[in-house]
N, C-alpha and C positions, 0 to 999 in steps of 0.2 A: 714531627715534620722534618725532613729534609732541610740538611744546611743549606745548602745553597739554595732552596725556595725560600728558607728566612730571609737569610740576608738579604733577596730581592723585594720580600713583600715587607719587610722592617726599612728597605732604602736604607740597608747599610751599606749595599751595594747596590746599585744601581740595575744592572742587567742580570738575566740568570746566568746566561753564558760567561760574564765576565766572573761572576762569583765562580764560577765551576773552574775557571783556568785559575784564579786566585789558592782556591782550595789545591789545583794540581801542582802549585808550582812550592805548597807548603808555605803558603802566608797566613794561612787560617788557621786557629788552633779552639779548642773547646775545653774548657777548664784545665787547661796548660799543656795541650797533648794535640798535637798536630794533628789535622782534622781532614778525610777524604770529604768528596762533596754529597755523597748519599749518608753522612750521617746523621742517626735521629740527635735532636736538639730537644729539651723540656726546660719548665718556667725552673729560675735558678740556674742556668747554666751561664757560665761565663766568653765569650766570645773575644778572642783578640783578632784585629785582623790588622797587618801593617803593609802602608800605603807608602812606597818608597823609605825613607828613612824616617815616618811617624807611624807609632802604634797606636791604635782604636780599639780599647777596651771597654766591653758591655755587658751588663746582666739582662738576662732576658727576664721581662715581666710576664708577656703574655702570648699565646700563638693563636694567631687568626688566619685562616686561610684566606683571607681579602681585607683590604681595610683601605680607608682612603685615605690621600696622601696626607692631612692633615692630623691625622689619628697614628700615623704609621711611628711618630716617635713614643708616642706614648707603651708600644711594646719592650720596649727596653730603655736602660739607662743607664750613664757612661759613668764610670767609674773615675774615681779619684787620681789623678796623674795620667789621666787619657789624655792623647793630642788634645781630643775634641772640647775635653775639660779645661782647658788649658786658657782658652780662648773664649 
């Protein structure tokens, strides 16, 4: 699957289009390597993505082309010392 379709159907990011300017501007990276927005993702891959001055790091568990929004955390999960872990 396409980064930037994850990132929207996991609501790590919200929008596709936002994910794709994210990815252009180099805030995205995939197992430590700066990531365009057509690149393939698989389960095990690690996602960073930083949101002004916080990083959002993720392992990706699973890829579903649709899920609903309440299932949608359950395809990945945040890493140790992420923002989101934090909190």
């Amino acid at each position: 699957m396409r980064l930037d379709k994850y990132l929207k159907v996991s609501r790590l990011i919200k929008r596709r289009t936002v994910a794709n300017e994210a990815c252009d501007a180099g805030r995205v990276s995939v197992n430590g390597k700066v990531a365009k927005a057509s690149q393939d993702v698989k389960v095990g891959d690690t996602i960073s993505v930083r949101f002004g001055d916080k990083l959002v790091e993720a392992e990706i568990l699973s890829i579903t082309e649709t899920v609903r929004k309440e299932e949608a955390k359950e395809m990945y999960r945040y890493l140790p010392g992420s923002a989101k872990d934090e909190g």
